[in-house]
C-alpha positions in Angstrom: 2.0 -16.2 13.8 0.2 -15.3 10.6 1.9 -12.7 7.7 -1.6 -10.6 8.9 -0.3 -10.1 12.2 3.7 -9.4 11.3 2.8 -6.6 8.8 2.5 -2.6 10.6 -1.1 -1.1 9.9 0.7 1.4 7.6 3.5 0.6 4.9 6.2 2.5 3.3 6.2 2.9 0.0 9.5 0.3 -0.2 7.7 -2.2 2.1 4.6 -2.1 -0.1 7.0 -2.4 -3.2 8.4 -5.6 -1.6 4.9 -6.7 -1.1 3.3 -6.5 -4.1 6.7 -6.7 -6.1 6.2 -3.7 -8.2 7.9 -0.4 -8.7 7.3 3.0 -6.8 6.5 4.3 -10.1 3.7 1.8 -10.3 2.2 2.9 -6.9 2.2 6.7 -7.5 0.6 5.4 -10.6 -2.0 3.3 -8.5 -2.7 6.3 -6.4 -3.1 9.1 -8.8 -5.6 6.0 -10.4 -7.5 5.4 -7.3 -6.1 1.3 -7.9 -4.5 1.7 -4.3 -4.9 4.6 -2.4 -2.1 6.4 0.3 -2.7 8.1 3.2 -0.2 11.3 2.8 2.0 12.3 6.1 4.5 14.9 7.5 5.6 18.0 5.3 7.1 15.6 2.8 3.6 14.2 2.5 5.5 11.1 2.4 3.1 7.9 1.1 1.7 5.2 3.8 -0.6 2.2 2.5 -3.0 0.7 4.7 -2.2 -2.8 5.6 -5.8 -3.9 4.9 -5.8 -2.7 1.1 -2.5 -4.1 0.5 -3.7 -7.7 1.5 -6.6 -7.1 -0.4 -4.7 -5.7 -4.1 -2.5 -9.4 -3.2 -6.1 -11.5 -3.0 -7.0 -10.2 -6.0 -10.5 -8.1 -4.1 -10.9 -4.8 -4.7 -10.1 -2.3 -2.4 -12.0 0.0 -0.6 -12.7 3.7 -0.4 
């Protein structure tokens, strides 16, 4: 089985930490930036990444809108 296939469509904002190995600070950072964008949820509005611009921030291409 490949790492493509074991990672959920959407991450938490601690599994996308893990992933890239940065801090949450960094992230809100990268989405207030437009450097990695999150899909808001709930009335928390609580941060998702998409799998698919995750993998792409970690091969270095640039992610999509």
């Amino acid at each position: 089985m490949k790492i493509n296939e074991k990672i959920p469509e959407l991450l938490t904002m601690k599994e996308t930490c893990g992933l890239l190995k940065v801090h949450a600070n960094t992230l809100r950072q990268w989405d207030k930036n437009g450097v990695l964008k999150a899909v808001r949820f709930g009335t928390r509005r609580d941060r998702r990444y998409k799998k698919e611009d995750v993998l792409s921030l970690l091969r270095g291409a640039p992610v999509d809108d």
